[in-house]
VODRENKOL-813139 format. One record per residue (C-alpha): residue number from 1; residue in one letter; y, x, z. Coordinates in Angstrom, 1 decimal, always signed. Layout:
BEGIN
<nr:NUM rest:a yy:Y xx:X zz:Z>
...
//
This chain:
BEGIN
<nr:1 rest:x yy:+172.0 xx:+112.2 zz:+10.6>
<nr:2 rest:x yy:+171.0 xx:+111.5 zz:+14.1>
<nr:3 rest:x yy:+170.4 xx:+107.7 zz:+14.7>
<nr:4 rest:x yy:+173.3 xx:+107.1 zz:+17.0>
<nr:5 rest:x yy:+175.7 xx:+108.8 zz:+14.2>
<nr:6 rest:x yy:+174.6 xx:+106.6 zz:+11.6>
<nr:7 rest:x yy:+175.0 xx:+103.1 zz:+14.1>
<nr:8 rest:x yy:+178.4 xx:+104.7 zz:+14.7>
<nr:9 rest:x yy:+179.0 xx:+105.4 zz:+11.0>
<nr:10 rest:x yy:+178.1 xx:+101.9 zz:+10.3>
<nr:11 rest:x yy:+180.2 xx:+100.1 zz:+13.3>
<nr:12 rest:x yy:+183.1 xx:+102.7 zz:+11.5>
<nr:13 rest:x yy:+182.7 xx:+101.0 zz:+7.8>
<nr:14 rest:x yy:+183.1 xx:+96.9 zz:+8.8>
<nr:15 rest:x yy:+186.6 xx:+97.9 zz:+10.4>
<nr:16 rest:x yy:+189.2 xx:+96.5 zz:+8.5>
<nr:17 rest:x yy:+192.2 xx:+98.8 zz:+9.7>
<nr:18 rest:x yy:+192.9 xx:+102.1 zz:+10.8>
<nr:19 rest:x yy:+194.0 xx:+100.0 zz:+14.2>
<nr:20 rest:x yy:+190.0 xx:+98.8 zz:+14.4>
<nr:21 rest:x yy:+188.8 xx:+102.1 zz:+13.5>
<nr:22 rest:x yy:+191.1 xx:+104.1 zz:+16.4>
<nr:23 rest:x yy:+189.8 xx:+101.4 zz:+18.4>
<nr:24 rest:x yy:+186.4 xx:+101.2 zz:+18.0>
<nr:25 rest:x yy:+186.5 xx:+105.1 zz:+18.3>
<nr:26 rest:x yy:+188.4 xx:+105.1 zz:+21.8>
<nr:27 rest:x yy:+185.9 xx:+102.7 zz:+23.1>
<nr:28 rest:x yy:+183.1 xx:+104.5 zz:+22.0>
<nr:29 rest:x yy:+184.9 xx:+107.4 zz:+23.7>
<nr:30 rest:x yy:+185.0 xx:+105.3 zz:+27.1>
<nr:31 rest:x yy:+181.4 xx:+104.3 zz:+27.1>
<nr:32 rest:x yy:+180.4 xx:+108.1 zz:+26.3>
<nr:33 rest:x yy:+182.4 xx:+109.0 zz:+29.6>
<nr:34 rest:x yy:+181.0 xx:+106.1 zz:+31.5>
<nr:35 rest:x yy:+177.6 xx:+107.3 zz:+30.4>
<nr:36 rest:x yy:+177.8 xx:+111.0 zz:+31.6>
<nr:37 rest:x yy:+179.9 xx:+109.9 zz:+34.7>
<nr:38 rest:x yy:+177.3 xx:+108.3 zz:+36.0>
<nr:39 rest:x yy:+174.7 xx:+110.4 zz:+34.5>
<nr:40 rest:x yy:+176.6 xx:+113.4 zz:+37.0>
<nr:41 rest:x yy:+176.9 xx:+111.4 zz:+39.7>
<nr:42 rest:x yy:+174.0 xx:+109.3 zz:+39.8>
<nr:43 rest:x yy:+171.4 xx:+110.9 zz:+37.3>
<nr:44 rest:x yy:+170.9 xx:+107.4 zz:+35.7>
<nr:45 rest:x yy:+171.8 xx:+106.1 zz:+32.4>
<nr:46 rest:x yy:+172.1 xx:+102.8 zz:+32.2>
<nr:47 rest:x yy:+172.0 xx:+100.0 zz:+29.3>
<nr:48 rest:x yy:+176.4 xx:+99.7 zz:+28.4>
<nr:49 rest:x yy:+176.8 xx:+96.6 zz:+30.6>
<nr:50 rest:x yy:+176.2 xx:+98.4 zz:+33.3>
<nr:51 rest:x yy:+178.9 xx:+100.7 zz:+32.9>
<nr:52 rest:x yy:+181.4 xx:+97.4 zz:+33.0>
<nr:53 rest:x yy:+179.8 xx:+95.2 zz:+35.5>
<nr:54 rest:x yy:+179.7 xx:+96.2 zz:+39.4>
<nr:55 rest:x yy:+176.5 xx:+94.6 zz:+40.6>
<nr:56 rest:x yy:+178.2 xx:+94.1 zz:+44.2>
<nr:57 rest:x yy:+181.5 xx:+91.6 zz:+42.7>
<nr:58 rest:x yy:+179.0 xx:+90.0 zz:+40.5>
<nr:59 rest:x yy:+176.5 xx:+89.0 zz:+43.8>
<nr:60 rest:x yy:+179.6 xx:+88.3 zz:+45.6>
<nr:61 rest:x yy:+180.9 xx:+86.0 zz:+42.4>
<nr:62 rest:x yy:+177.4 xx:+84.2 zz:+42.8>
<nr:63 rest:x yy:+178.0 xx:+83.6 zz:+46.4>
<nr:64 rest:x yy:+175.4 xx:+85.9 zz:+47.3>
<nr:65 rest:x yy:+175.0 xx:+87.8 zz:+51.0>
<nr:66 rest:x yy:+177.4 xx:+90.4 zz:+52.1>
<nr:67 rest:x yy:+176.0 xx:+93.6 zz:+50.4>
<nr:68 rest:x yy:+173.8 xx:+92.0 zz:+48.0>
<nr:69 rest:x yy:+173.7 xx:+93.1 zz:+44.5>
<nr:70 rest:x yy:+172.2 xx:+92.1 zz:+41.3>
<nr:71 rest:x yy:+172.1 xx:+94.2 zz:+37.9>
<nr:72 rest:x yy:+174.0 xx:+92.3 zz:+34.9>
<nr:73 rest:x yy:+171.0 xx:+92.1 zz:+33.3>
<nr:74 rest:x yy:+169.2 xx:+89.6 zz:+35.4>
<nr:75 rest:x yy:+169.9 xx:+85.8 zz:+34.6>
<nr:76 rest:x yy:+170.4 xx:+83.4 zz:+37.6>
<nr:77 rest:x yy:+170.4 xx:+79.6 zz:+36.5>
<nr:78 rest:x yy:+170.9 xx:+76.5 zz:+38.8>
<nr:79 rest:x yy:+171.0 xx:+76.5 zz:+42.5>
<nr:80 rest:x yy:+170.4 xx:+79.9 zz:+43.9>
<nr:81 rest:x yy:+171.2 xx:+81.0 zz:+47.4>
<nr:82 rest:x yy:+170.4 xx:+84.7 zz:+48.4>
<nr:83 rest:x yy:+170.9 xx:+86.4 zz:+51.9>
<nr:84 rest:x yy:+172.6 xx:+90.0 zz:+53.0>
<nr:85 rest:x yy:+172.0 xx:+93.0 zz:+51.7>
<nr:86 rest:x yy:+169.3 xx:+92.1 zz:+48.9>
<nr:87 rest:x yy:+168.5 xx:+94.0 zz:+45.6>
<nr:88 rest:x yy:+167.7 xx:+92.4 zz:+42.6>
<nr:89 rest:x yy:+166.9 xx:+94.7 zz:+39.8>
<nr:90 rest:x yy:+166.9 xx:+94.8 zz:+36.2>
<nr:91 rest:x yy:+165.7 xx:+92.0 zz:+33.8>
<nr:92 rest:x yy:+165.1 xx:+89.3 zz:+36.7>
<nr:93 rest:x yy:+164.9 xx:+85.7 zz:+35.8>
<nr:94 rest:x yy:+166.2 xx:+83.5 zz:+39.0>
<nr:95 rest:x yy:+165.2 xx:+79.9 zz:+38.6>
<nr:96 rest:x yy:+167.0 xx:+77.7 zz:+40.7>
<nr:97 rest:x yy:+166.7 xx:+74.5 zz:+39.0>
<nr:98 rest:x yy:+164.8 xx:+73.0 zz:+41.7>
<nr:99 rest:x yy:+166.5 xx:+75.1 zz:+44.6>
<nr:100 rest:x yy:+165.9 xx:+78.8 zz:+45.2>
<nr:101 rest:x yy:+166.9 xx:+80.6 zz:+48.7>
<nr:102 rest:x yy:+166.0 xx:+84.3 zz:+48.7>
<nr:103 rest:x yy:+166.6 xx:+86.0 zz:+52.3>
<nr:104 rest:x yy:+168.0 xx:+88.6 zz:+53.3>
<nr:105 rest:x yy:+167.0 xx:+92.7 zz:+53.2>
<nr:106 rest:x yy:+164.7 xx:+91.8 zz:+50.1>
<nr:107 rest:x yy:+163.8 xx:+93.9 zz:+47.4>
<nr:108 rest:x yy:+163.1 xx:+92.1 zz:+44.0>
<nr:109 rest:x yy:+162.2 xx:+94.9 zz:+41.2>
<nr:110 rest:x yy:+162.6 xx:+94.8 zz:+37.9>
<nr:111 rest:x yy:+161.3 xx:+92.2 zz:+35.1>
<nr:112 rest:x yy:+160.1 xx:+90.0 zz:+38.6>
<nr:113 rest:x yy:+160.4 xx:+85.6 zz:+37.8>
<nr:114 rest:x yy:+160.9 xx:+83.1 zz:+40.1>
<nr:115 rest:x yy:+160.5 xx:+79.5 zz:+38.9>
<nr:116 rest:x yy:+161.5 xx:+76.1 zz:+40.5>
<nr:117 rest:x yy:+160.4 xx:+74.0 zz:+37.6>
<nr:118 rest:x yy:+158.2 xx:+74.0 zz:+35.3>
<nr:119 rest:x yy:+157.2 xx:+72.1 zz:+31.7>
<nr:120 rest:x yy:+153.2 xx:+71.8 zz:+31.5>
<nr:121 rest:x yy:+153.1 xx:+68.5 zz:+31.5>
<nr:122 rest:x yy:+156.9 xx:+67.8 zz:+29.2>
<nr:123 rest:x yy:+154.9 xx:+70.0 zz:+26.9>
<nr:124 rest:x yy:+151.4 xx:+68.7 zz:+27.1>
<nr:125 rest:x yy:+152.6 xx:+65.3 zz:+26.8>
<nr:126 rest:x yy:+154.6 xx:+65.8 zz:+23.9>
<nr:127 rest:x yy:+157.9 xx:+65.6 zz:+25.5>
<nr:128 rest:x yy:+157.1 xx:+62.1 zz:+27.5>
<nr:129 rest:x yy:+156.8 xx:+63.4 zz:+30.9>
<nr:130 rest:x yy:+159.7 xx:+64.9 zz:+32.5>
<nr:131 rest:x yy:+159.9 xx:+68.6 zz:+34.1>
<nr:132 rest:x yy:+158.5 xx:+69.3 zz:+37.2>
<nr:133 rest:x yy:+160.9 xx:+71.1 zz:+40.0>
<nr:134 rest:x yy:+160.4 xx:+71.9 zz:+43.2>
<nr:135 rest:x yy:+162.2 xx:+74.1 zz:+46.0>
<nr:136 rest:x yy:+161.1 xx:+77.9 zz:+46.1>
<nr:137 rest:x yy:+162.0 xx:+80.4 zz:+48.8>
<nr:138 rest:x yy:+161.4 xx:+84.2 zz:+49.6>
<nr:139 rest:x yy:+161.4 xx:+85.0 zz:+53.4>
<nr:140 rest:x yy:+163.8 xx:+87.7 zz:+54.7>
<nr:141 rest:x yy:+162.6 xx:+91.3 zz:+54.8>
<nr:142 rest:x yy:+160.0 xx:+91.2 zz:+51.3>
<nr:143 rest:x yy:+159.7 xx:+93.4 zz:+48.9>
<nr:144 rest:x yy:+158.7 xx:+91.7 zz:+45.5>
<nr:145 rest:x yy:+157.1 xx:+94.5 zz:+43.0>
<nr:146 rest:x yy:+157.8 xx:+94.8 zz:+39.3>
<nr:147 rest:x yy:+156.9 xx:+92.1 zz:+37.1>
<nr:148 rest:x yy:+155.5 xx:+89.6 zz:+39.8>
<nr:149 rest:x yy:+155.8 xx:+85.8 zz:+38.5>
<nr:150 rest:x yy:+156.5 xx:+83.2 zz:+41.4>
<nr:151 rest:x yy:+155.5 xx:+79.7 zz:+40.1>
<nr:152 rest:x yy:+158.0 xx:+76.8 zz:+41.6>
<nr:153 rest:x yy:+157.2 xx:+75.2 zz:+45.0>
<nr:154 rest:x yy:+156.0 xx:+78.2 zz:+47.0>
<nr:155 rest:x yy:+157.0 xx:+80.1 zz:+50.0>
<nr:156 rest:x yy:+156.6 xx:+83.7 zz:+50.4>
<nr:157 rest:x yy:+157.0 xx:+84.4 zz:+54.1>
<nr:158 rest:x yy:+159.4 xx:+86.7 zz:+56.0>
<nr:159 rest:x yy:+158.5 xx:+90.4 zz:+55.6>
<nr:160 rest:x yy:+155.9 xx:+90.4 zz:+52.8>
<nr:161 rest:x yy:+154.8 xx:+92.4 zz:+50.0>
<nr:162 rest:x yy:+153.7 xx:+91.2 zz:+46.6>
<nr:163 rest:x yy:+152.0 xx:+93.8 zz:+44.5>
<nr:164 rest:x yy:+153.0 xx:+94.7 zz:+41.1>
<nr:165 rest:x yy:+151.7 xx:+92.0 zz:+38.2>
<nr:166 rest:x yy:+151.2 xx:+89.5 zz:+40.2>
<nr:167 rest:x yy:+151.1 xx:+86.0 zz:+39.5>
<nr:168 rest:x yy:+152.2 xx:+84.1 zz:+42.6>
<nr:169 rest:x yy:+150.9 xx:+80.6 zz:+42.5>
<nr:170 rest:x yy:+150.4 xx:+79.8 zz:+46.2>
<nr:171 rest:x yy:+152.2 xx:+79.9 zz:+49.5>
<nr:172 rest:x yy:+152.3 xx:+83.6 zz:+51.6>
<nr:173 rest:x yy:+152.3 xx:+83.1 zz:+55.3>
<nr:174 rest:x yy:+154.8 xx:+85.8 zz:+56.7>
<nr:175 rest:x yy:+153.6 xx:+89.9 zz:+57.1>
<nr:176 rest:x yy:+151.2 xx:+90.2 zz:+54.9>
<nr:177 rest:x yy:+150.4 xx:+92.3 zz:+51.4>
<nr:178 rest:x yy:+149.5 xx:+89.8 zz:+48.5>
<nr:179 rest:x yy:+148.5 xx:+90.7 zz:+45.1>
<nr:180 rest:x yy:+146.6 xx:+90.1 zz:+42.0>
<nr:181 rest:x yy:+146.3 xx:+87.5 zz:+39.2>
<nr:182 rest:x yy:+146.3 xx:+85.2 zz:+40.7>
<nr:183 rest:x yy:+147.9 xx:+87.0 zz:+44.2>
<nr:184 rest:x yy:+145.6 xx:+86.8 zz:+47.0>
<nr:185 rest:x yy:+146.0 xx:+88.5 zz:+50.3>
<nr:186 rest:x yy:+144.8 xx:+92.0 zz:+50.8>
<nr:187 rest:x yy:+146.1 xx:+93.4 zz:+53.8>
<nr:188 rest:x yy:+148.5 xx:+93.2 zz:+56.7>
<nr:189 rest:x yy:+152.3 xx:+94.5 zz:+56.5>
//
């Protein structure tokens, strides 16, 4: 028995009633038609949220730019302002504790953070010293690579790249490349 049959199998046996069981099997029947609609259309298949959440609506809930989007797997917390037309991709963590404006035509690709606090010294002080937060803001026009870490308080100027893995942990002037652990600047956009 393949794995999926035996989840299903399983999700079949703690049903209580036919009714649950006719239901759980019609909604099993939706996602699988979700899946391989989009799968046709799109050639993508997607964790089940995504099948239910429309990444436009939910940019537009946040108050987000016209024709922004953001994938229902990203979290957002505190004050977070983004401009037009901006991607954020899968598994993003938006900080905006301490205030976090992200312009507008930006890319930010998957698993990329962006803090506005942070709790070294809460931590190191054994919980004596407050959080630390501080404003954080992405220019218009950047494209932020996969998995970059943004530490609170910095500025990453209009048009900029950040290579993949990188830990950003001071300012970027505008039109420039950036990248490395920590991120330094390697080049010119």
């Amino acid at each position: 028995m393949s794995d999926d049959n035996r989840i299903v199998s399983e999700l079949l046996e703690t049903c209580s009633s036919p009714e649950q069981v006719e239901l759980l099997k019609r909604f099993l029947r939706i996602i699988e038609e979700l899946h391989d609609n989009k799968l046709r259309k799109y050639n993508r298949s997607l964790p089940m949220s995504e099948y239910f959440v429309d990444r436009w609506q939910r940019a537009a809930a946040l108050g987000f730019g016209d024709k922004s989007s953001i994938y229902d797997s990203a979290t957002v917390l505190g004050d977070v302002s983004v401009g037009n037309s901006t991607w954020i991709g899968p598994n993003v963590m938006l900080d905006g504790s301490g205030g976090l404006e992200i312009g507008s035509n930006c890319s930010i690709s998957a698993n990329v953070q962006i803090y506005t606090h942070d709790s070294v010294n809460w931590a190191t002080s054994g919980g004596t010293e407050k959080y630390e937060y501080a404003k954080t803001r992405i220019g218009n026009n950047c494209y932020i690579g996969p998995n970059v870490v943004i530490s609170k308080g910095i500025t990453v100027g209009d048009g900029c790249v950040v290579g993949a893995n990188s830990f950003v942990n001071q300012s970027i002037e505008a039109g420039v490349k950036a990248a490395g652990n920590p991120a330094k600047i390697i080049g010119r956009v």
